[in-house]
C-alpha positions as CSV (number, residue, x, y, z in Angstrom):
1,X,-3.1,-33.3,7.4
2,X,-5.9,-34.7,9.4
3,X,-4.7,-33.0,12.8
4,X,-4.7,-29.8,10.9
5,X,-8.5,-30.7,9.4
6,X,-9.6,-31.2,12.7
7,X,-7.8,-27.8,14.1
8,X,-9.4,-25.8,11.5
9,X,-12.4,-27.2,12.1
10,X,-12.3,-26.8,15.8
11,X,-11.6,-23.4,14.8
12,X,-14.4,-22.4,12.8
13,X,-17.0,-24.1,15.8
14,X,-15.3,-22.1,18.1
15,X,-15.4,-18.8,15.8
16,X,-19.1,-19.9,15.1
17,X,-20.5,-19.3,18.8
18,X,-19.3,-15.5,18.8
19,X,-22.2,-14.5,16.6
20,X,-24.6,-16.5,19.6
21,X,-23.1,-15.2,23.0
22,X,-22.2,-11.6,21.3
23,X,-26.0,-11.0,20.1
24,X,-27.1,-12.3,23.4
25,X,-25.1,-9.1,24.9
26,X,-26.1,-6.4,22.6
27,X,-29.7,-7.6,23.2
28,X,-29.4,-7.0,26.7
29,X,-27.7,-3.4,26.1
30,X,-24.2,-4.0,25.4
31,X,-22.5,-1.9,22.1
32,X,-21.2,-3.6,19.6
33,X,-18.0,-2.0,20.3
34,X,-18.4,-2.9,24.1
35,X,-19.1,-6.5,23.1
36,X,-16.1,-6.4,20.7
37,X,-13.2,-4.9,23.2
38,X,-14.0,-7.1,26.7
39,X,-14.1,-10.4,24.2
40,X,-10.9,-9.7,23.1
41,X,-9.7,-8.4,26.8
42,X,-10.6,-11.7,28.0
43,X,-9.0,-13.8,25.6
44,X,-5.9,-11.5,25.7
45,X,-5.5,-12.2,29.4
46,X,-6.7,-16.4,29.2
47,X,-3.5,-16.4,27.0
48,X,-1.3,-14.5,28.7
49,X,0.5,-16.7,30.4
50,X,1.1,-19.4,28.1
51,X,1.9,-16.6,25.7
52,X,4.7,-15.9,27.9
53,X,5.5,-19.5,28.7
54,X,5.9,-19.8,24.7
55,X,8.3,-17.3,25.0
56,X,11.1,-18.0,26.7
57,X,14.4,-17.8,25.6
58,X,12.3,-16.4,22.3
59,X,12.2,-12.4,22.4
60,X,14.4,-12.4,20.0
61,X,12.2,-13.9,17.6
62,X,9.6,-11.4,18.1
63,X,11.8,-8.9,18.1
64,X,13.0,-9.5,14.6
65,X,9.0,-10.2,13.7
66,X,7.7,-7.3,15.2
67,X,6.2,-5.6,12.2
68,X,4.2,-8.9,11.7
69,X,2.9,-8.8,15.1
70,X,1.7,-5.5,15.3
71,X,0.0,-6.0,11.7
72,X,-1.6,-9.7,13.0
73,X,-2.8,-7.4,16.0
74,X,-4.4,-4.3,13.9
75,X,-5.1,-5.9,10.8
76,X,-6.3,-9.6,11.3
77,X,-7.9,-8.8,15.0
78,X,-9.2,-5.3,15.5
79,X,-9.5,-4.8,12.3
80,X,-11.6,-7.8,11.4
81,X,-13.4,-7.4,14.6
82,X,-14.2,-3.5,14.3
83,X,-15.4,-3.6,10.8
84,X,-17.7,-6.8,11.4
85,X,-19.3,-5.2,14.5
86,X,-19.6,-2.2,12.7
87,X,-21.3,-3.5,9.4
88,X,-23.4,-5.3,10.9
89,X,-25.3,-2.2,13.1
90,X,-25.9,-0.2,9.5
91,X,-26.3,-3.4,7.4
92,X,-28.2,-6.5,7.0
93,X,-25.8,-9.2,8.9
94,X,-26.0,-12.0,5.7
95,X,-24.5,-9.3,3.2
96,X,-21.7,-8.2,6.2
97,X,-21.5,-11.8,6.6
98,X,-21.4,-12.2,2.3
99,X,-18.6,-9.5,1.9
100,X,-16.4,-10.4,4.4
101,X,-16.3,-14.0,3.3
102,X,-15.4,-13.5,0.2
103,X,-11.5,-13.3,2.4
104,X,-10.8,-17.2,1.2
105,X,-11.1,-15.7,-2.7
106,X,-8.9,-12.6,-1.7
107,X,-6.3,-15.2,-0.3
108,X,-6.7,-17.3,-3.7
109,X,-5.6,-14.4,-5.8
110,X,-3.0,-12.5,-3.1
111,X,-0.7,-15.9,-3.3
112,X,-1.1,-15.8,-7.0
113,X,0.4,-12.4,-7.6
114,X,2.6,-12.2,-4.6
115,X,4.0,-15.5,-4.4
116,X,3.4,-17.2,-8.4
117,X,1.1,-19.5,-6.8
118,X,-1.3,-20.0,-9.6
119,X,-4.6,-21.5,-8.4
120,X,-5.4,-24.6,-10.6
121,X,-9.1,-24.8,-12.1
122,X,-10.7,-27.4,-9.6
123,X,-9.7,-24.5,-6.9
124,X,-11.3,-21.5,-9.1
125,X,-14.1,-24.0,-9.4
126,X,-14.5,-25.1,-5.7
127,X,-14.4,-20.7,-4.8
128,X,-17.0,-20.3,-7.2
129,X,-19.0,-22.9,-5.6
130,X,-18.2,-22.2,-2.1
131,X,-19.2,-18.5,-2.9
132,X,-22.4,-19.4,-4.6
133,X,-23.4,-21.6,-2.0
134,X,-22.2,-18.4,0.7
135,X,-25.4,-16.6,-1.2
136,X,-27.6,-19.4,-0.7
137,X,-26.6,-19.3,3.0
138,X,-26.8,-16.6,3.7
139,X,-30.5,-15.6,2.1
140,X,-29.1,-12.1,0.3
141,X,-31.5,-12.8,-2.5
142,X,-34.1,-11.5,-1.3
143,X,-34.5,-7.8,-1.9
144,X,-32.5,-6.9,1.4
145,X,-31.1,-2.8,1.8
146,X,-27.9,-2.2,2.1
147,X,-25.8,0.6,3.3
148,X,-22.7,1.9,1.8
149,X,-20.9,3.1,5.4
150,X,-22.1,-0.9,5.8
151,X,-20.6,-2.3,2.8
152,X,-17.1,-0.5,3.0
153,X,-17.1,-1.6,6.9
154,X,-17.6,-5.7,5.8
155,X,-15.0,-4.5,3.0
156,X,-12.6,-3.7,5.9
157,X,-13.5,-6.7,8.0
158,X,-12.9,-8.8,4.7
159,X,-9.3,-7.6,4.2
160,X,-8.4,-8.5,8.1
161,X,-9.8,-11.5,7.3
162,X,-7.7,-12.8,4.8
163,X,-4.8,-10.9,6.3
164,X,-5.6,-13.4,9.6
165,X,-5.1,-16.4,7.0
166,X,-2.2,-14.8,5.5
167,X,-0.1,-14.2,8.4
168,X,-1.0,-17.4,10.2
169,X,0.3,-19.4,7.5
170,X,3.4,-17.7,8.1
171,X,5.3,-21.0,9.8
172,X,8.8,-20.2,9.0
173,X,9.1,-17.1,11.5
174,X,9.3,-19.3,14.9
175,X,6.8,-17.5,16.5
176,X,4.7,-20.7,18.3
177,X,0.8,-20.3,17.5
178,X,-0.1,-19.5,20.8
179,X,2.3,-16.5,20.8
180,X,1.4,-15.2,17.8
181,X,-2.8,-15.2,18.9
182,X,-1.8,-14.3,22.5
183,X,0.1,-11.1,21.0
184,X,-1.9,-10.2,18.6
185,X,-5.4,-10.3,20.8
186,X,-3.4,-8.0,23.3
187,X,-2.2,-5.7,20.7
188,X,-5.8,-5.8,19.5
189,X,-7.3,-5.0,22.7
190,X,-5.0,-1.9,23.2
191,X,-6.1,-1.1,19.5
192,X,-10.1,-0.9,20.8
193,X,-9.4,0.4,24.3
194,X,-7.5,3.4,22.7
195,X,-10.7,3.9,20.2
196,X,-13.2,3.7,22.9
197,X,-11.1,6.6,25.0
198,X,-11.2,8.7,22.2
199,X,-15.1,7.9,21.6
200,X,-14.4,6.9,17.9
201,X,-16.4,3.7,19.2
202,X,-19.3,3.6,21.1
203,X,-18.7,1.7,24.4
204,X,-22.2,0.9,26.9
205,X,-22.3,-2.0,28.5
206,X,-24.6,-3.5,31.6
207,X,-25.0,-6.1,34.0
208,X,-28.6,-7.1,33.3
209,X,-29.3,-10.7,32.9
210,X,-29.2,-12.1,29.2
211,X,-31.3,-14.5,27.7
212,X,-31.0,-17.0,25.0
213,X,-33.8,-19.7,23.8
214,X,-33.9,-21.8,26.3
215,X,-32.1,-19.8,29.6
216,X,-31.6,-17.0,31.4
217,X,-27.3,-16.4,32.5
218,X,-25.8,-13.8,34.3
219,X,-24.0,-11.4,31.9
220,X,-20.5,-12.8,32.9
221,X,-21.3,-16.1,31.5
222,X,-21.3,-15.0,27.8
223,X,-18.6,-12.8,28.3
224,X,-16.0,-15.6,29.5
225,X,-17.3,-17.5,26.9
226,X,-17.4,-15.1,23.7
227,X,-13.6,-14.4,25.5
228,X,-12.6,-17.9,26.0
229,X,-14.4,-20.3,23.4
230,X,-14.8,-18.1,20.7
231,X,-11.5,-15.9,21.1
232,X,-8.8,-17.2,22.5
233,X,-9.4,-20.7,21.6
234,X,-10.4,-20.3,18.2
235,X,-7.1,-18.2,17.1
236,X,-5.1,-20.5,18.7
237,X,-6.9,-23.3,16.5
238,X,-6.8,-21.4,13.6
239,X,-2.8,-20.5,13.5
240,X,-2.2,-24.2,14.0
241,X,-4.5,-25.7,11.2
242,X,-3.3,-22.7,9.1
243,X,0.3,-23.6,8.9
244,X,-0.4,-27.0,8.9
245,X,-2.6,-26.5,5.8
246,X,-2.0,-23.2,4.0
247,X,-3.7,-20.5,3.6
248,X,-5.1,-21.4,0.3
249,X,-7.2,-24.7,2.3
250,X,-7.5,-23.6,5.8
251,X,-9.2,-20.4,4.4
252,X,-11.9,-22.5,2.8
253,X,-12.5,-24.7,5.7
254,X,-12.7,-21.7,7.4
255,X,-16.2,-20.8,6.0
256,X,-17.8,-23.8,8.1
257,X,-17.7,-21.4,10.9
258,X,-21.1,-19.8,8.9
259,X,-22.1,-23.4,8.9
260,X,-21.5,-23.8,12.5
261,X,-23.1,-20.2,13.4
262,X,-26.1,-21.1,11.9
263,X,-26.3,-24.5,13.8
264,X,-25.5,-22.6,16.6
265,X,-28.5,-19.9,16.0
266,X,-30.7,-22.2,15.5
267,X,-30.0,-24.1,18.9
268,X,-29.8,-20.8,21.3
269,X,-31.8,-18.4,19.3
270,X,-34.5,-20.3,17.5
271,X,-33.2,-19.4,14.2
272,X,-34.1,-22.4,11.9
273,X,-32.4,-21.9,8.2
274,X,-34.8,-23.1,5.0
275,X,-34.2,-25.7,2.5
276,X,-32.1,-23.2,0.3
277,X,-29.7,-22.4,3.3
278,X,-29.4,-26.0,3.5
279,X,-28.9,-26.2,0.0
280,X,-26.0,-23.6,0.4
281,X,-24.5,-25.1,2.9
282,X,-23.8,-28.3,1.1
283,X,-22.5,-26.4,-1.6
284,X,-20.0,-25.2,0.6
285,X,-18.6,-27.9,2.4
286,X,-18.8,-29.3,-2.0
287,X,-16.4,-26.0,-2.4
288,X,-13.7,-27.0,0.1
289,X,-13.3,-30.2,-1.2
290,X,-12.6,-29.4,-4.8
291,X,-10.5,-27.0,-2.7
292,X,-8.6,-29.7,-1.4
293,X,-8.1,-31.8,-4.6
294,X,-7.0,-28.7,-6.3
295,X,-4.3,-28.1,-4.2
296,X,-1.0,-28.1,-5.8
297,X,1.4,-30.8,-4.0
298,X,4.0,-29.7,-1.6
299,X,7.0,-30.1,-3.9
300,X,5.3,-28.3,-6.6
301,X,3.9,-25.3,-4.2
302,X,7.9,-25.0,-3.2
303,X,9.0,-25.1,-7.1
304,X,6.9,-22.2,-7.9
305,X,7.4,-20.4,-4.9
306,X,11.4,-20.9,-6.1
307,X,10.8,-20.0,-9.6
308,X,8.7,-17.3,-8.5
309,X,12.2,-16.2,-6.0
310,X,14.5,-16.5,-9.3
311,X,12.2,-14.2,-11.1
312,X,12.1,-11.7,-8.7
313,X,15.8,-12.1,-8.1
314,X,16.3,-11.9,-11.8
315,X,14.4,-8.8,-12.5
316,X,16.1,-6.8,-9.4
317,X,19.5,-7.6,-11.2
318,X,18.0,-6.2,-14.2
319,X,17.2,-3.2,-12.5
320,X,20.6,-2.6,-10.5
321,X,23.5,-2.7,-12.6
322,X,25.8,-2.6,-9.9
323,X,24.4,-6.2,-9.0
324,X,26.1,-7.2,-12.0
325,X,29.7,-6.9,-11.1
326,X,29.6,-9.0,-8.1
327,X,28.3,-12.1,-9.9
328,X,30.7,-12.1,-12.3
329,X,33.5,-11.4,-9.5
330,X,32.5,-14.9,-8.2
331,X,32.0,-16.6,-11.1
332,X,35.0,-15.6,-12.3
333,X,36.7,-17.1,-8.8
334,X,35.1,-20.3,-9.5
């Protein structure tokens, strides 16, 4: 548990520079989309090769997984990715920010109908918190426009969200973690070069100098490291800590990366939050711990995750008559 704690939260510090070294770029005249598609080029390629170390002897595995792939590629990548970049050139960033963090919630109530996996109330009560303190963070109470292109962008960007969490909890397939992030970032990429050929996004880019607080880099600096740090590392963290914690927890942990991003801002852009972002923040990390002590115990996660099989096993005999027949065949046998 503590190895996946500290995976997760290398995960969300590594998440947490993208918003620093991609705002550097579109400030010196790089698109969003631009900004989006050579990040995930470069983290598709720095995992590469251990993506196809992973994989040997293992094809098989993602060939009987392939659906999840391709979905962890345009759903929980260039999905999540697309949408954010998008939101955020309409709207203000805190409310794109807001919406698509409200992913840990989504995951909440997605295991509780899919899998029977009722929250308990400390868990209700540590999202309510966590989401409260997300406002506080984020400073959307103060009168701020927003767009509705905007809003049903973050929407997207919070569905690809919680379908990153979702499928990287997914431990039982024998995909290793490093396959799954290196896959999925190169099926991503292909997903935003395709768009940018077609011109559904915008794609300008330059190689003028760009400057943060404190220095002056050459434009390949925070490329390599939006690619490296905040890409390929930071999926690779977050598949481990999410199957090591669940997607219920390593959702929530998730959302110190806006903890991190702010520290982060602060440092390289000079952007300082207030004693109410301060506040927020404490109610958030105050969130994931009720989180944590909420969280059913392993042999009661499996028992309702059983029950919940039976049922559904249950109701599909009720459904098929013909299922009937065979069960009494064997019964009968016995």
């Amino acid at each position: 548990m503590n190895a996946g704690l500290l995976f997760a939260l290398g995960a969300a510090l590594s998440f947490g520079t993208s918003g620093v070294f991609a705002r550097g770029l579109i400030d010196a005249g790089w698109s969003p989309g631009a900004a989006v598609t050579v990040r995930m080029w470069v983290a598709a390629l720095v995992l590469l090769v251990p993506t196809l170390l992973a994989l040997r002897g293992k094809w098989g595995i993602v060939r009987r997984h392939a659906g999840m792939v391709v979905l962890y590629g345009l759903l929980a990548v260039t999905l999540a990715q697309l949408c954010y970049f998008q939101a955020v050139a309409v709207m203000d960033v805190g409310i794109a920010l807001l919406i698509e963090y409200t992913a840990p919630i989504a995951v909440i109530f997605w295991l509780w109908f899919r899998r029977g996996e009722r929250p308990t109330r400390r868990s209700l009560l540590g999202a309510g918190i966590a989401f409260i303190g997300l406002v506080l963070m984020l400073d959307v109470l103060t009168g701020a426009q927003v767009n509705l292109g905007g809003i049903l962008f973050a929407m997207g960007a919070m569905v690809g969200a919680a379908t990153y969490f979702i499928l990287s909890g997914k431990g039982d397939t024998g995909l290793p973690p490093i396959a799954l992030a290196g896959l999925g970032l190169l099926i991503g990429s292909l997903g935003l070069t395709v768009a940018a050929l077609v011109g559904v996004l915008p794609f300008e880019w330059t190689t003028a100098d760009v400057e943060f607080r404190f220095v002056t880099v050459p434009w390949f600096v925070p490329v390599l490291a939006v690619g490296v740090i905040s890409t390929a590392l930071a999926y690779s963290f977050g598949i481990v800590s999410t199957r090591r914690l669940g997607s219920r927890l390593a959702s929530f942990v998730a959302l110190s990366e806006v903890v991190a991003a702010m520290v982060f801002s602060a440092i390289m852009l000079g952007q300082v939050p207030g004693p109410i972002q301060a506040l927020g923040g404490a109610l958030v990390l105050a969130g994931v711990v009720l989180v944590k002590l909420g969280e059913p115990a392993a042999d009661e996660a499996d028992a309702n995750r059983a029950d919940a099989d039976r049922a559904d096993a249950d109701r599909a005999d009720a459904d098929d008559p013909s299922a009937v027949r065979p069960q009494v065949t064997v019964l009968d046998g016995v």
